[in-house]
C-alpha positions as CSV (number, residue, x, y, z in Angstrom):
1,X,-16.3,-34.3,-43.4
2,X,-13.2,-34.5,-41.3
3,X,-13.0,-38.1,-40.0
4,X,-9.5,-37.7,-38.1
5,X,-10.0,-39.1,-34.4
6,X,-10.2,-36.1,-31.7
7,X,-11.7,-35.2,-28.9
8,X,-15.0,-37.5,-27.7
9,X,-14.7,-38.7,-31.1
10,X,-11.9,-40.5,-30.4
11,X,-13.1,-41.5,-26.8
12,X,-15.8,-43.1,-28.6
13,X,-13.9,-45.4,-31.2
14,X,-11.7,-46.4,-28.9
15,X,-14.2,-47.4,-26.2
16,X,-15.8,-48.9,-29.5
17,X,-12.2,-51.2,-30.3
18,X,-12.0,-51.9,-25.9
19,X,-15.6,-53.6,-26.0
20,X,-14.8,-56.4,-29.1
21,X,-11.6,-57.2,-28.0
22,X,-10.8,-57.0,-24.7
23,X,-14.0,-56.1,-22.7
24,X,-12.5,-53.2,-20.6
25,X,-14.0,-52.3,-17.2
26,X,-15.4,-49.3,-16.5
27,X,-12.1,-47.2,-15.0
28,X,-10.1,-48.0,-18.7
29,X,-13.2,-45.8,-19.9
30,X,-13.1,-43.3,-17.5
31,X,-9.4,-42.8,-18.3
32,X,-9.8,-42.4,-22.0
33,X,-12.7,-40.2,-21.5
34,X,-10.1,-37.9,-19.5
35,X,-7.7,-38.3,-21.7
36,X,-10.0,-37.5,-24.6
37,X,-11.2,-34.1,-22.9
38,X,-7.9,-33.1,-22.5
39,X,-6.7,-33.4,-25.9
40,X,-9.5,-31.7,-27.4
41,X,-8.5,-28.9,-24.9
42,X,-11.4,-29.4,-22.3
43,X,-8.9,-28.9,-19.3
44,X,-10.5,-27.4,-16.0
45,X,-11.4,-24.0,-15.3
46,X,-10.1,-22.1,-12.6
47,X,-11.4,-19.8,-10.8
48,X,-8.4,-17.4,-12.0
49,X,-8.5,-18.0,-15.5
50,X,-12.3,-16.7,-15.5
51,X,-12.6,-12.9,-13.5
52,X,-15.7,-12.7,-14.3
53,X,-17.0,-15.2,-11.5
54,X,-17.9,-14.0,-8.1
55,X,-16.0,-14.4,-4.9
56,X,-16.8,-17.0,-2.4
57,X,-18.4,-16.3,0.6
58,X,-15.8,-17.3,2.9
59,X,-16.4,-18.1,6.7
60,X,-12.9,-17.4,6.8
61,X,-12.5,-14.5,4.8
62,X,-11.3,-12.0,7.5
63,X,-8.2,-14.3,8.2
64,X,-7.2,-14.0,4.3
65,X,-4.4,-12.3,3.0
66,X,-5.3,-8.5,2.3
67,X,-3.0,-6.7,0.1
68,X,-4.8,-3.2,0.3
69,X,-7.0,-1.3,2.8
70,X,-8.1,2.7,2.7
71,X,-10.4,4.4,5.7
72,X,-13.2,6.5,4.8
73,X,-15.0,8.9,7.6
74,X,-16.8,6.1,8.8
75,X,-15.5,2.6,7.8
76,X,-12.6,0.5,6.3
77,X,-12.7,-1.0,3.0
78,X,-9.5,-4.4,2.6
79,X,-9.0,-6.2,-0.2
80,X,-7.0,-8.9,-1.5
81,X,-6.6,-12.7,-2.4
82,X,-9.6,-14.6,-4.5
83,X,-11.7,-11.4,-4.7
84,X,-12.4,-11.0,-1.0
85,X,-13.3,-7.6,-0.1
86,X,-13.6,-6.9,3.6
87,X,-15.6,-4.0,5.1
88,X,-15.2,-2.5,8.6
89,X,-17.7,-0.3,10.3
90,X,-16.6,0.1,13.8
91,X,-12.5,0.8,13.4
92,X,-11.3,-2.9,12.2
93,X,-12.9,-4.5,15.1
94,X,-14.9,-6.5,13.2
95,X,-15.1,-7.6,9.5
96,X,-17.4,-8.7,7.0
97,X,-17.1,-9.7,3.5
98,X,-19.4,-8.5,0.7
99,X,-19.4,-10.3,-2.9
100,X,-17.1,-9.2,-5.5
101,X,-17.6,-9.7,-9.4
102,X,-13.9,-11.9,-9.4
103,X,-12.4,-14.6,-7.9
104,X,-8.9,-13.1,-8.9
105,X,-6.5,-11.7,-6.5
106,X,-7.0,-7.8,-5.7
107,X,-4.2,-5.6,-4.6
108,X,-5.1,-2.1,-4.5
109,X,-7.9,-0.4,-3.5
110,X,-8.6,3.8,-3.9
111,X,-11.8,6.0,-3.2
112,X,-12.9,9.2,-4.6
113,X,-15.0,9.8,-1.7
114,X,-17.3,8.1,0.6
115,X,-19.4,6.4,-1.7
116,X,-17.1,5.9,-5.0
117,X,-14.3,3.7,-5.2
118,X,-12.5,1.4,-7.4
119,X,-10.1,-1.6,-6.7
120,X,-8.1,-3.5,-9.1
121,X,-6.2,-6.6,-9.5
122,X,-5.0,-9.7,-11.4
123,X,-6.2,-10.2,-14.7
124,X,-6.3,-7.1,-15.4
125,X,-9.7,-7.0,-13.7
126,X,-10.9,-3.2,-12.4
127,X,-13.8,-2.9,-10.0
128,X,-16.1,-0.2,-9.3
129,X,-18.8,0.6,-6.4
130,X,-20.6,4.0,-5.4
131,X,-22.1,2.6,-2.2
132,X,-18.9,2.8,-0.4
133,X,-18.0,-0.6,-1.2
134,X,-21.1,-2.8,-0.1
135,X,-22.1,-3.9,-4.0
136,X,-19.0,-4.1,-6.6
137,X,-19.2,-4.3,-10.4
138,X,-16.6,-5.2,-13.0
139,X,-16.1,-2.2,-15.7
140,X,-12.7,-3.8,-17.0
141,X,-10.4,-7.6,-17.6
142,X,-8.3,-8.3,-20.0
143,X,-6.7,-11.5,-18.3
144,X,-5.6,-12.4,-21.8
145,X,-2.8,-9.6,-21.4
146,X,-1.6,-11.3,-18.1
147,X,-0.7,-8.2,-16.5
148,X,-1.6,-7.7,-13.2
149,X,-2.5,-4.2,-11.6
150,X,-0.7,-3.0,-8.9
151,X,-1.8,0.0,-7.5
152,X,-4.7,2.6,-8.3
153,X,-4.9,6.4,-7.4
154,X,-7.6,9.3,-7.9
155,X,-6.6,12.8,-8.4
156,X,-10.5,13.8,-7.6
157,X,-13.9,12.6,-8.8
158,X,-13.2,12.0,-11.9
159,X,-9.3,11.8,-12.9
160,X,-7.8,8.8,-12.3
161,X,-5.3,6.2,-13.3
162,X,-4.2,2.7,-12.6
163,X,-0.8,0.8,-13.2
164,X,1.1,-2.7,-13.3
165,X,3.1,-4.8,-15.3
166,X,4.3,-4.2,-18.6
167,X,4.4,-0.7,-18.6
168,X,0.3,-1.0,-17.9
169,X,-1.1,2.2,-17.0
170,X,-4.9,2.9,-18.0
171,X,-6.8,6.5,-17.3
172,X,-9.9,7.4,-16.5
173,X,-11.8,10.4,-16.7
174,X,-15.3,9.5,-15.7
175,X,-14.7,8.3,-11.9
176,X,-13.3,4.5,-13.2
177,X,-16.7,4.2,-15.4
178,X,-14.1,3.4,-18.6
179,X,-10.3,3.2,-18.7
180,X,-8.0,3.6,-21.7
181,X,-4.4,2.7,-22.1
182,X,-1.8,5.1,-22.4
183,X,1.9,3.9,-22.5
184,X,4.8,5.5,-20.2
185,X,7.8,6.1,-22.1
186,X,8.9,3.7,-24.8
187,X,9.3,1.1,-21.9
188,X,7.3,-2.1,-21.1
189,X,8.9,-2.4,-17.1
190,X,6.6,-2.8,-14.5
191,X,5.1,0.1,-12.7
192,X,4.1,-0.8,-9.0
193,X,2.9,2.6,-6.7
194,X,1.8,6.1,-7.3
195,X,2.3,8.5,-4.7
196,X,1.3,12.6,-4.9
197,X,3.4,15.0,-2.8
198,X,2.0,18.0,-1.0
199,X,2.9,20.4,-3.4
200,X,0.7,17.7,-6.1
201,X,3.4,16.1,-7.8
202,X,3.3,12.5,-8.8
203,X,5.6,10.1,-8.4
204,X,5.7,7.0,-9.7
205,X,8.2,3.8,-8.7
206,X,8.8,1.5,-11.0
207,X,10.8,-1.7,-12.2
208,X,14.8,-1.9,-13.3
209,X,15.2,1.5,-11.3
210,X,12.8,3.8,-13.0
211,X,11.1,7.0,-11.5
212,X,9.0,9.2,-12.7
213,X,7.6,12.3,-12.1
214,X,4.2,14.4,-13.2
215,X,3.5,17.6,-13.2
216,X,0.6,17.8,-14.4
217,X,-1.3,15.5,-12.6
218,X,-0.4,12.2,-14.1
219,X,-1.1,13.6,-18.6
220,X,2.6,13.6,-19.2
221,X,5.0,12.2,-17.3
222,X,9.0,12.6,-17.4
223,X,11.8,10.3,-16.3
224,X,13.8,11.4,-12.8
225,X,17.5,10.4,-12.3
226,X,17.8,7.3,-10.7
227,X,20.8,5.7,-8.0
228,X,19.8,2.3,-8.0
229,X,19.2,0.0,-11.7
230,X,17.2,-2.5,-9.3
231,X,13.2,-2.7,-9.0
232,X,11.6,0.2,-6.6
233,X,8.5,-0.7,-5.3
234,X,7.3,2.3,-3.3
235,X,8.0,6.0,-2.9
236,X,6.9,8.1,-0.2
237,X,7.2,11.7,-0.2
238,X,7.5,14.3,2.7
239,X,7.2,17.4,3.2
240,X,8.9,20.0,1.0
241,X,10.9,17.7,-2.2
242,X,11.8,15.3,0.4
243,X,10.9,12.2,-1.4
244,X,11.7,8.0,-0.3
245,X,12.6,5.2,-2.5
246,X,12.4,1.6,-1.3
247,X,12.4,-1.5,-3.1
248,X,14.5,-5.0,-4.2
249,X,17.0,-6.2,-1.6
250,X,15.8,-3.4,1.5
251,X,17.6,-0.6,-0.8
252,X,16.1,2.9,0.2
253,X,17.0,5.9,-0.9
254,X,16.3,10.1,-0.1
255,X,16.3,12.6,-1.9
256,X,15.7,16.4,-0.5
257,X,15.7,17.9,-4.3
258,X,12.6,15.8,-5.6
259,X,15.2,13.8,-7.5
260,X,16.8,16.0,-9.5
261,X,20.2,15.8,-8.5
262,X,22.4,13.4,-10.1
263,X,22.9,11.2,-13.4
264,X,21.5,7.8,-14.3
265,X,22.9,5.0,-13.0
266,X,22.9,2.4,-15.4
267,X,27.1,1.0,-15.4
268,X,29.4,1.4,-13.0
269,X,30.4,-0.2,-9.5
270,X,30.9,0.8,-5.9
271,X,33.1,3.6,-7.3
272,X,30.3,5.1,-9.2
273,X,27.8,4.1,-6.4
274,X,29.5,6.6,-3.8
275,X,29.1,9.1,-6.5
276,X,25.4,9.1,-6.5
277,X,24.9,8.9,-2.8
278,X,26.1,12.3,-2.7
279,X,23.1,13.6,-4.2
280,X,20.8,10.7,-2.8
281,X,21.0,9.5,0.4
282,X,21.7,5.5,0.3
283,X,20.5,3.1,3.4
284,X,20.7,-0.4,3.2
285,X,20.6,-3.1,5.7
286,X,21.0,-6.7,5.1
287,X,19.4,-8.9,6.9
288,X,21.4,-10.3,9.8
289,X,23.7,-7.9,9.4
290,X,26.9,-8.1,7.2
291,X,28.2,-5.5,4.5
292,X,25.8,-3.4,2.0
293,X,25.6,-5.1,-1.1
294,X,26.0,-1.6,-3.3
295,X,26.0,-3.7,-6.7
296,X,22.6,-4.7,-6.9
């Protein structure tokens, strides 16, 4: 038997050694008792560090911050901080919340159709409905991995993928029933949004200036040359291979070519930067004014 002092244990005894010697009130046992719970790794839970708790039903939930919203025919469907899903059913007028499987902040929200949707989140955490949002359940956490989801997409019922930190980016092909990983490259940089172009091509904007680009629907996906070595955090694309990068310090980018033109960026200064706006289109305002930073 192990007879080393921990946890309660040691609460005990030393409670035990306060009362014969020096008759301690009641607070010097409160504090040991803390101090006791803490040691033995007690701590207190949060409401992040466990998804798998509901969301409060918030009086105040419809003054929140919402990360995320999408319109189906006939209502709105909002996301965002502590699990608070907000639904709309007369054109954002008026909100209500419904309960959510997680307390953990939710950022992106997609549905297949009008009933089946799935939003995602910190910890990892992915949600599911298929009564357009009025009952949630969790299919998928893994806040151990401390990656957060950033954005979710659907290519139809049953196709579908989500993405965030660390190169995190899980498929589906059930309609977000189950989700398997499958890595991006040999890279671990954060992925934040998915867009799909007209023609169906994906794009994807990414951390330390990678885009990339699929084909094929999101199975295999191919590295486009960059301008910029800083973090995008959205593309949009137009019509035809008109495509928009945006991301760390207002940098935005066009490209009419779908990002083919040019070389990756990686070295070089202003010099080189004027070199790649040729082939994409570099806006930049600071704000307040002053010069374009074109080094970062």
């Amino acid at each position: 038997m192990d007879t080393t002092p921990s946890g309660i244990d040691f609460a005990r005894q030393s409670w035990r050694h306060e009362t014969t010697c020096c008759a301690p009130n009641r607070w010097t046992v409160f504090i040991v008792l803390l101090l006791a719970a803490l040691i033995s790794g007690a701590g207190i839970t949060t409401a992040q560090d466990d998804p798998s708790e509901t969301s409060v039903m918030a009086p105040l939930a419809s003054k929140s911050l919402m990360l995320d919203a999408v319109a189906l025919d006939d209502r709105l469907v909002a996301v965002g901080e502590r699990g608070h899903i907000l639904i709309s059913d007369d054109g954002g007028a008026s909100w209500r919340q419904v309960e959510a499987p997680t307390r953990t902040m939710l950022t992106a929200v997609a549905f297949v159709d009008n009933q089946i949707g799935v939003a995602v989140g910190h910890d990892s955490v992915i949600l599911r409905t298929t009564d357009g949002g009025d009952t949630w359940e969790l299919v998928y956490s893994a806040p151990e991995d401390e990656a957060p989801f950033f954005d979710v997409w659907f290519a139809d019922e049953t196709n579908g993928m989500a993405i965030g930190a660390y190169g995190s980016h899980y498929r589906t092909v059930d309609g977000g029933l189950t989700w398997d990983f499958e890595p991006i490259g040999d890279t671990d940089w954060h992925l934040h949004e998915v867009a799909r172009a007209e023609d169906g091509t994906l794009y994807l904007a990414a951390e330390a200036g990678y885009v990339y680009r699929s084909d094929d629907g999101g199975t295999t996906w191919t590295e486009v040359p960059s301008p910029y070595e800083g973090s995008y955090f959205g593309v949009l694309p137009l019509e035809g291979d008109t495509i928009l990068l945006f991301g760390l310090r207002g940098h935005l980018f066009r490209s009419d070519d779908a990002g083919e033109g040019g070389d990756r960026h990686r070295h070089g200064g202003p010099a080189h930067q004027r070199h790649q706006t040729r082939r994409w289109n570099h806006h930049h305002r600071r704000p307040g004014g002053g010069r374009p930073d074109l080094d970062r």
